[in-house]
C-alpha positions as CSV (number, residue, x, y, z in Angstrom):
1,X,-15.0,4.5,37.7
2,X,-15.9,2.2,34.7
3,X,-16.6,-1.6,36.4
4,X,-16.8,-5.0,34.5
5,X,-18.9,-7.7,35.8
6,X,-17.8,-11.4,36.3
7,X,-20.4,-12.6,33.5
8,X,-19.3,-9.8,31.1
9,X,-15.4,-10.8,30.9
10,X,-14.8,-13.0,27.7
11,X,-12.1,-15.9,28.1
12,X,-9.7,-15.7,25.1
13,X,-9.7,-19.4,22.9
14,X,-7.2,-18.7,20.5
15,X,-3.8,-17.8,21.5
16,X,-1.1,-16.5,18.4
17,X,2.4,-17.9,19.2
18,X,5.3,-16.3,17.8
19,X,8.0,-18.4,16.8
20,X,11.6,-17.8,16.0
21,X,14.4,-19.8,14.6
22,X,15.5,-20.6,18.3
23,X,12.0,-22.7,18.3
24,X,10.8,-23.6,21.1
25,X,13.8,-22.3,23.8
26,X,12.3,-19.3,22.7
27,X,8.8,-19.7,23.3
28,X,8.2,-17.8,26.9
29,X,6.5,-20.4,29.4
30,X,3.2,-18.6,29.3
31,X,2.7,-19.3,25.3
32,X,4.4,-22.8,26.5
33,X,1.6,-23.9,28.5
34,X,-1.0,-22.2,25.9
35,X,0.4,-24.8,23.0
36,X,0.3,-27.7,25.3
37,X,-3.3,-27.0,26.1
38,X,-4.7,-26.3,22.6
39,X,-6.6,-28.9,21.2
40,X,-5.7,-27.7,17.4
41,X,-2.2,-26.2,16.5
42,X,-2.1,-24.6,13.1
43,X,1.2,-23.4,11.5
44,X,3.4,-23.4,8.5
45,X,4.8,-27.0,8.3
46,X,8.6,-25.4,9.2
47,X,7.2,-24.0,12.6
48,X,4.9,-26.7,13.5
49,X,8.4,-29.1,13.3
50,X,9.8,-27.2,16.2
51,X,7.4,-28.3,18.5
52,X,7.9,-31.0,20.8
53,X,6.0,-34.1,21.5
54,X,4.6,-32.3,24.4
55,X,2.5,-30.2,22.9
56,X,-0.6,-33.1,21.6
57,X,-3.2,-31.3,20.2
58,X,-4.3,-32.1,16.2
59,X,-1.6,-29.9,14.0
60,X,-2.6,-28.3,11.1
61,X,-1.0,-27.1,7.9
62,X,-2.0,-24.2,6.6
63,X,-3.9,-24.9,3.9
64,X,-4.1,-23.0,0.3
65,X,-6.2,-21.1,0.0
66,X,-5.2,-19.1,4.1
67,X,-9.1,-18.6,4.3
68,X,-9.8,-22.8,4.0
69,X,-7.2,-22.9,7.4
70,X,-9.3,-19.7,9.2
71,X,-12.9,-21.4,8.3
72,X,-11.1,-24.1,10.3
73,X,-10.5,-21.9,13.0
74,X,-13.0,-20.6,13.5
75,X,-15.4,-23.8,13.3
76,X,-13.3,-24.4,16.6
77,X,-14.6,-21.3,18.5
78,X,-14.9,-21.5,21.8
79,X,-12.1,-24.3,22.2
80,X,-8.7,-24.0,23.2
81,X,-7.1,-22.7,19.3
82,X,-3.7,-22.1,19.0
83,X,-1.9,-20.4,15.9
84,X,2.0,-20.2,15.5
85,X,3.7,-17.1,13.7
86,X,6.9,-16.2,12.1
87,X,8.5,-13.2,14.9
88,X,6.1,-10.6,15.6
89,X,2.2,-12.1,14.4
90,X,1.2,-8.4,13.6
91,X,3.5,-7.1,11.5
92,X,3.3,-8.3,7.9
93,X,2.0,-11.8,9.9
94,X,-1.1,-13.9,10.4
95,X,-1.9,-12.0,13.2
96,X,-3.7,-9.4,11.7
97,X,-5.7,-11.9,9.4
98,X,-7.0,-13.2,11.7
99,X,-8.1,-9.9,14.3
100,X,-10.7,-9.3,11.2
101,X,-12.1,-12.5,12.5
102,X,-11.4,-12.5,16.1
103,X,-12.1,-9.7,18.6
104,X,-8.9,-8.9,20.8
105,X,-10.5,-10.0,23.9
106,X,-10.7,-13.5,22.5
107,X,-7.2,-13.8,21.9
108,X,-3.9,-14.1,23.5
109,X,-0.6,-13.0,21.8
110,X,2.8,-13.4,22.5
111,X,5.1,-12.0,19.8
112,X,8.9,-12.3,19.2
113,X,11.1,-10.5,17.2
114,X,10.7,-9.4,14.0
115,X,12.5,-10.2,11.3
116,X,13.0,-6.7,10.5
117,X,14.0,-5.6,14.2
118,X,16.5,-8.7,13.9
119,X,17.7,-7.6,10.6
120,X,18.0,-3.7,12.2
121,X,19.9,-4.9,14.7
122,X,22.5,-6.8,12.3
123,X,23.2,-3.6,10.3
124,X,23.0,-1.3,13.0
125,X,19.9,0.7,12.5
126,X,17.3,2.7,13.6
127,X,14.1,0.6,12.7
128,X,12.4,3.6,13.2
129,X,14.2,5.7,10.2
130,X,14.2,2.3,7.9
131,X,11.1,1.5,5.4
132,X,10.0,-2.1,6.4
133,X,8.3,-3.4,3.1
134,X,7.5,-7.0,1.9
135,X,7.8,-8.6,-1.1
136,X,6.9,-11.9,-0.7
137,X,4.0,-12.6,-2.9
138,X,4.3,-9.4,-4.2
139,X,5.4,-7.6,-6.9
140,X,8.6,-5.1,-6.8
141,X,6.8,-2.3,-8.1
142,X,6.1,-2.4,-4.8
143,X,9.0,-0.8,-3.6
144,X,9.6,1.9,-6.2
145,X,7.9,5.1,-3.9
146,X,10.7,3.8,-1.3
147,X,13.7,4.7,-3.9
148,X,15.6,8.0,-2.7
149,X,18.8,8.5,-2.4
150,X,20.7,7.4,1.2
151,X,17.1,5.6,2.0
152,X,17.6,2.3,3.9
153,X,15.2,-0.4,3.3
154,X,14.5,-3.9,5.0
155,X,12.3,-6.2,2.6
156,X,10.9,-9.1,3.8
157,X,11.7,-11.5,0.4
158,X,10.0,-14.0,-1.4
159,X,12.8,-16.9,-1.9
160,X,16.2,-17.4,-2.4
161,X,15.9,-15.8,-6.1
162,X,14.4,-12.7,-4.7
163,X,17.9,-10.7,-4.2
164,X,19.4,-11.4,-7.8
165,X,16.1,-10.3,-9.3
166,X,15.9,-7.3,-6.8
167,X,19.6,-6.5,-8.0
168,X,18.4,-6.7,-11.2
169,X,15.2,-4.4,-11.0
170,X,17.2,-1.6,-8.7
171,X,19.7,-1.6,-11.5
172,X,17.0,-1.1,-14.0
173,X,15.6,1.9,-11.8
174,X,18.9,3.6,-12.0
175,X,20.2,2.7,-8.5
176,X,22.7,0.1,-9.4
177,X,25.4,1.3,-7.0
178,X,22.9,0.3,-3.7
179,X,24.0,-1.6,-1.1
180,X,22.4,-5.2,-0.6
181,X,22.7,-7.1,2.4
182,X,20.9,-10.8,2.4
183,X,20.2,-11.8,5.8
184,X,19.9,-15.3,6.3
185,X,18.0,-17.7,9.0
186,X,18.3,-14.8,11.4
187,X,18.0,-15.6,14.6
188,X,19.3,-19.0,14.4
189,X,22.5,-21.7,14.1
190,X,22.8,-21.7,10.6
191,X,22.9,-17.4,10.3
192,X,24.2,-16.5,7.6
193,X,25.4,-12.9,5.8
194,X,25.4,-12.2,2.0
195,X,26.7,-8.3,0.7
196,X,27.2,-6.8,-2.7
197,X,26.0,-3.9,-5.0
198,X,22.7,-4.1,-7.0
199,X,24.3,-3.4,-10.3
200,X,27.3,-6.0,-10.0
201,X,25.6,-8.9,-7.7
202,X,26.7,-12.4,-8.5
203,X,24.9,-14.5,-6.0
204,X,21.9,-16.1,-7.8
205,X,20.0,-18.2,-4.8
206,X,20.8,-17.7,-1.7
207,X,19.2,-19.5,1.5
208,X,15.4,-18.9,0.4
209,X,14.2,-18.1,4.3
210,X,16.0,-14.5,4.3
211,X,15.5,-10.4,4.9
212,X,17.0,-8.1,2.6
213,X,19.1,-4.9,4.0
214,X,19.1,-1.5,1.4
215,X,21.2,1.2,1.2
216,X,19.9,3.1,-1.1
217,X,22.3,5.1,-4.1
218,X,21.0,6.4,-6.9
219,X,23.2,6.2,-10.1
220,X,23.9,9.7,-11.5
221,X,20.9,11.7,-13.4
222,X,18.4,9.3,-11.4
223,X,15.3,11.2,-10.3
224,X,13.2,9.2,-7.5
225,X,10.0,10.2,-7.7
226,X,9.8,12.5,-5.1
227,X,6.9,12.5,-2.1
228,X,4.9,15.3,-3.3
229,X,2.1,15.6,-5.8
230,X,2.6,17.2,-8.8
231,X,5.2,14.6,-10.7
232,X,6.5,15.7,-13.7
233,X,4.4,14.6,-16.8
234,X,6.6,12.5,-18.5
235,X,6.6,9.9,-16.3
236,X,3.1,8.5,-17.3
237,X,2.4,7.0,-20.5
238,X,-0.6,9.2,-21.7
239,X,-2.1,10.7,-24.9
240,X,-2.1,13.8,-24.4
241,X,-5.5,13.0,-21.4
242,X,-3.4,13.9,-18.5
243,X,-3.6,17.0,-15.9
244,X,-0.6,19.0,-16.1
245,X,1.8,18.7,-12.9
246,X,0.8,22.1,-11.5
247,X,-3.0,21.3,-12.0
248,X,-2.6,17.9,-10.5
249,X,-1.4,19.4,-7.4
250,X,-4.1,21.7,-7.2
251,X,-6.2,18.6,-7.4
252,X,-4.4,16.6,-5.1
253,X,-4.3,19.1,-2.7
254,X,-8.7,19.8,-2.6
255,X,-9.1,15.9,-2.6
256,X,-7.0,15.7,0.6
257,X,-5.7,12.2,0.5
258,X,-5.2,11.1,4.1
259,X,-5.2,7.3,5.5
260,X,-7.1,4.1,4.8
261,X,-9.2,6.0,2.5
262,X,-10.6,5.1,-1.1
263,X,-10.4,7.2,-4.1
264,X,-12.6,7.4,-7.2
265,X,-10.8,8.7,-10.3
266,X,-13.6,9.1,-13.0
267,X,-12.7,9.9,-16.2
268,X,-8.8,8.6,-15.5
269,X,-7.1,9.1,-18.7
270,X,-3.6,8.0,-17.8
271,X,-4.5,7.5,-14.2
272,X,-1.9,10.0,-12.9
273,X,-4.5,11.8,-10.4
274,X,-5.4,8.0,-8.5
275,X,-1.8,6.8,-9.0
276,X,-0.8,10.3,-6.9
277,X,-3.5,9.5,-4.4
278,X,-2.1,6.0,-3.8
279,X,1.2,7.3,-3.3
280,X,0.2,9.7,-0.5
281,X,-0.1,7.1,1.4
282,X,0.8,3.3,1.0
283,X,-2.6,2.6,2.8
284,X,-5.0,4.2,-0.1
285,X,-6.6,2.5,-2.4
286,X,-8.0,4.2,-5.8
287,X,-10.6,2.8,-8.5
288,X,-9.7,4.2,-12.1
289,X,-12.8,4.3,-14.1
290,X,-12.3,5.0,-17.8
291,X,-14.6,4.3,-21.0
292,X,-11.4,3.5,-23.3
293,X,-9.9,0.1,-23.1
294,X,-6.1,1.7,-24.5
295,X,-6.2,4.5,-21.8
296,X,-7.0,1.8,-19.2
297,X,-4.1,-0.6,-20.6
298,X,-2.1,2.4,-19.9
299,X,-3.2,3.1,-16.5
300,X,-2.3,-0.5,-15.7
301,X,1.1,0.0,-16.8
302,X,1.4,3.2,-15.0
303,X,0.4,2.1,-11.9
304,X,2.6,-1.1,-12.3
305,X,5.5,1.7,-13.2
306,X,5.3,3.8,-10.4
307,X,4.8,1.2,-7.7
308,X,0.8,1.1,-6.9
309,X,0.3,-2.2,-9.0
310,X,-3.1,-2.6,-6.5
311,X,-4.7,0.1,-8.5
312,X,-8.3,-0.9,-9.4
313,X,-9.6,-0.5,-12.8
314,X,-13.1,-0.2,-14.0
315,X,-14.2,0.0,-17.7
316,X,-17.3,1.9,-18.2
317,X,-18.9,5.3,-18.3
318,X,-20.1,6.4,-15.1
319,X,-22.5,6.8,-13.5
320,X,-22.8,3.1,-14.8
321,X,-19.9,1.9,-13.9
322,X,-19.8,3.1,-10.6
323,X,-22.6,0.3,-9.4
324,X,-20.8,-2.2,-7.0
325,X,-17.6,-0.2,-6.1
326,X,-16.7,0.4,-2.5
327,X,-17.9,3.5,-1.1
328,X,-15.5,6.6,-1.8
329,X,-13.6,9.4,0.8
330,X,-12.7,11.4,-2.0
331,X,-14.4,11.2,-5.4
332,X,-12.3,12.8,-8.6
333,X,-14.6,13.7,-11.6
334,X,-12.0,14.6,-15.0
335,X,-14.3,13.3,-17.5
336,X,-18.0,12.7,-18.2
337,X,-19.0,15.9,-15.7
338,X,-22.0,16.7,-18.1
339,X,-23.2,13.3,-17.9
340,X,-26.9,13.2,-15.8
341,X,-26.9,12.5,-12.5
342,X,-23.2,11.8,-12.3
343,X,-22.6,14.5,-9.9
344,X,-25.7,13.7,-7.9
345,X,-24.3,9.4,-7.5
346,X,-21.1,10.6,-6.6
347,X,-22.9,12.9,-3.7
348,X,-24.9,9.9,-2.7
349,X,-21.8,7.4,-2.4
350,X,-19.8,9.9,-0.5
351,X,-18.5,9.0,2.8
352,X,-18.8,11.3,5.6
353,X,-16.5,14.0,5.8
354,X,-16.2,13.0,1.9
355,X,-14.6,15.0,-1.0
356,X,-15.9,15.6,-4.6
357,X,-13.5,17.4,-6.9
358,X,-14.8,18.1,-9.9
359,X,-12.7,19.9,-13.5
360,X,-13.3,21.2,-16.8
361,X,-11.5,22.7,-19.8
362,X,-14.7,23.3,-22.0
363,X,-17.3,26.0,-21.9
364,X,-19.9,23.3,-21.2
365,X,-18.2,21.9,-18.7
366,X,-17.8,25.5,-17.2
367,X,-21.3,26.3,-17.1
368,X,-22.2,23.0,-15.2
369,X,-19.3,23.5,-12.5
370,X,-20.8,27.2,-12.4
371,X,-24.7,25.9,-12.1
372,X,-23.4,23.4,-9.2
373,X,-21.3,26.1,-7.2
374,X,-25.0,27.9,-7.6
375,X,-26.7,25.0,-6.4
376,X,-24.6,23.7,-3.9
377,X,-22.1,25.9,-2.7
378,X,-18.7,24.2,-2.2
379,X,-15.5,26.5,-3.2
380,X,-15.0,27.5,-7.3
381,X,-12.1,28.7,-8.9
382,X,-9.7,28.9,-12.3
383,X,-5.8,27.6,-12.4
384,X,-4.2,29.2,-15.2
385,X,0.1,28.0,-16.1
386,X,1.7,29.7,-18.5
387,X,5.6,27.7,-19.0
388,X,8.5,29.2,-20.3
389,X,9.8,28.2,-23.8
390,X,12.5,29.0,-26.1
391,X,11.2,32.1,-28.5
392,X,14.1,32.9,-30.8
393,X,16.6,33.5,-29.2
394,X,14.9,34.6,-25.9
395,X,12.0,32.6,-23.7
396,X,8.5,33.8,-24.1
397,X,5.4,32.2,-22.0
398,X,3.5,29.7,-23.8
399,X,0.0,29.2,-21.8
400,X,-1.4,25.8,-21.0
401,X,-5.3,25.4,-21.5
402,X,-7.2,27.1,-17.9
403,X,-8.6,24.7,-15.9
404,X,-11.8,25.1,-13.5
405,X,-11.9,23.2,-10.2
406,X,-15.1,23.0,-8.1
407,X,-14.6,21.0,-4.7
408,X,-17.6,20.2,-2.9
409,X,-15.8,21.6,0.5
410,X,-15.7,25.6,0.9
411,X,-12.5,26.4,2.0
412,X,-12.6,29.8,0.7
413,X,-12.4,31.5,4.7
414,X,-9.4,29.7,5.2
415,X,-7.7,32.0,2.8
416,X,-8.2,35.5,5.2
């Protein structure tokens, strides 16, 4: 049995208050008696109002820029530090802000509701089979990967403008007959409940402290974009510098995207292979490094397009342009392979457990893959697509140009 000794227990200073609409006939006695000790109380202006005069200690604002108000905070270590929250701290709250800051043992925290389990429980669903998103502060781009047909969505929103222009963008995205629901001031007196369909909504401000409810329905002929790699083509912008769909899974698949993890997409062209990464996973994150300044306009506006707007972009050559980037699970190399050393800095920057992908469509490029399988093992191998098109008045194949994949991991036992 593990034990702790007396001198080695830390005494939490900063306790993280969540706060409702109900204010403070919601606050549980504990988290009471935690605000009334606190010597600073920092909070949005609206939460810090629903205190009473018992609770003394300095109040704060949060400042502009958030990391001004957790210098403050922290500059207080060691002192009785108490933070207010919208609902639940750690979901889409300050909460997790300030953990990158804070160890757990130094804090207490005593959540309420969520917005988004308040808003579930108004329309009567599962939270667990709803997409909780937010897009306050953020674009809504953001949402796009969530669009499928008979998807429900809760969105934390930005102000009271947020549902017309949502209305307006869903309609655009070809699912104009979605249900919205604006959920106002849950939780509190002045509640209030706002319904309509994207394509036909009429309110244009509602209360601006609200959650948004979607049902999502897709107008006829709208394709979402579907959760698998591989997406048709024609939904990037490109010239002509793009993998084809049945390579790109191929790709996809060798890279292994899993969570949290970075991606480094050399040579990106349209940016289809880090755009695919990112939507593995909402977690990812993907640097796009490309020598062309047009090809990296139009990675920008894929990205934006397909809902990963946080896609990084890097102009340069590589290996140059890889100096300063954050250190890669899964490196893609689909241009500049015969550069020197490339192959070698990409090795080096690896993360454990790491994975280097590696193509080519030229004889040179070939012989460079072939001289690294040589060298360095790894798993080696040729993807060739033929496509069907119309021949007369038949279908004959048309092949697309083979590709060669090496992939620094040899998989090639798990095939028996």
């Amino acid at each position: 049995m593990c034990s702790v000794h007396a001198d080695q227990v830390q005494t939490p200073w900063l306790s993280v208050v969540g706060i409702g609409l109900d204010g403070w006939s919601g606050v549980p006695e504990p988290a009471r008696r935690a605000l009334q000790e606190a010597e600073l109380v920092v909070g949005g202006a609206r939460h810090l109002a629903l205190l009473p005069n018992s609770v003394r200690g300095r109040r704060m604002v949060w400042p502009s820029p958030l990391s001004q108000g957790i210098d403050a905070i922290l500059a207080r270590r060691g002192t009785a530090v108490a933070v207010l929250a919208s609902g639940d701290p750690f979901w889409y709250g300050v909460g997790a802000t300030l953990a990158r800051h804070v160890p757990a043992d130094r804090m207490r925290v005593w959540p309420q509701p969520s917005a988004f389990s308040l808003a579930a429980a108004r329309m009567g669903w599962a939270l667990q089979d709803v997409t909780c998103l937010s897009v306050h502060g953020r674009r809504l781009s953001r949402v796009r990967p969530a669009l499928h047909d008979g998807a429900r969505l809760l969105l934390l929103s930005w102000d009271g403008h947020t549902a017309a222009r949502l209305a307006a963008w869903l309609t655009a995205q070809g699912f104009g007959p979605s249900q919205l629901s604006v959920l106002a001031h849950l939780g509190g007196d002045a509640e209030r409940r706002v319904d309509g369909h994207a394509e036909s909504w009429a309110t244009a401000e509602t209360e601006a402290l609200n959650t948004i409810a979607v049902r999502c329905v897709a107008a006829p002929g709208t394709r979402a974009l579907g959760r698998t790699p591989g997406r048709p083509e024609g939904l990037f912008a490109h010239d002509g510098q793009i993998s084809k769909r049945e390579v790109r899974a191929a790709i996809l698949a060798l890279l292994a995207p899993g969570q949290n993890e970075t991606l480094w997409d050399i040579g990106a062209g349209s940016g289809a292979i880090a755009i695919e990464w990112m939507l593995s996973d909402r977690s990812n994150r993907a640097v796009a490094i490309e020598a062309r300044t047009d090809r990296l306009d139009r990675v920008r506006a894929n990205a934006e397009a397909l809902g990963v707007p946080a896609l990084e972009t890097v102009a340069g050559r590589a290996p140059d342009a890889l100096a300063g980037l954050s250190t890669p699970n899964a490196v893609f190399i689909g241009g500049g392979l015969t550069e020197p050393g490339l192959v070698a800095r990409c090795r080096a920057a690896l993360a454990p457990g790491g994975r280097i992908v590696a193509s080519s469509v030229t004889v040179e490029g070939d012989a460079a893959l072939a001289a690294l399988h040589a060298d360095s093992g790894g798993s080696l191998r040729r993807i060739a697509v033929s496509r069907a098109e119309p021949l007369g008045g038949f279908a004959g194949w048309r092949a697309l140009r083979p590709i060669t994949l090496w992939c620094n991991i040899d998989d090639t036992d798990e095939n028996a």
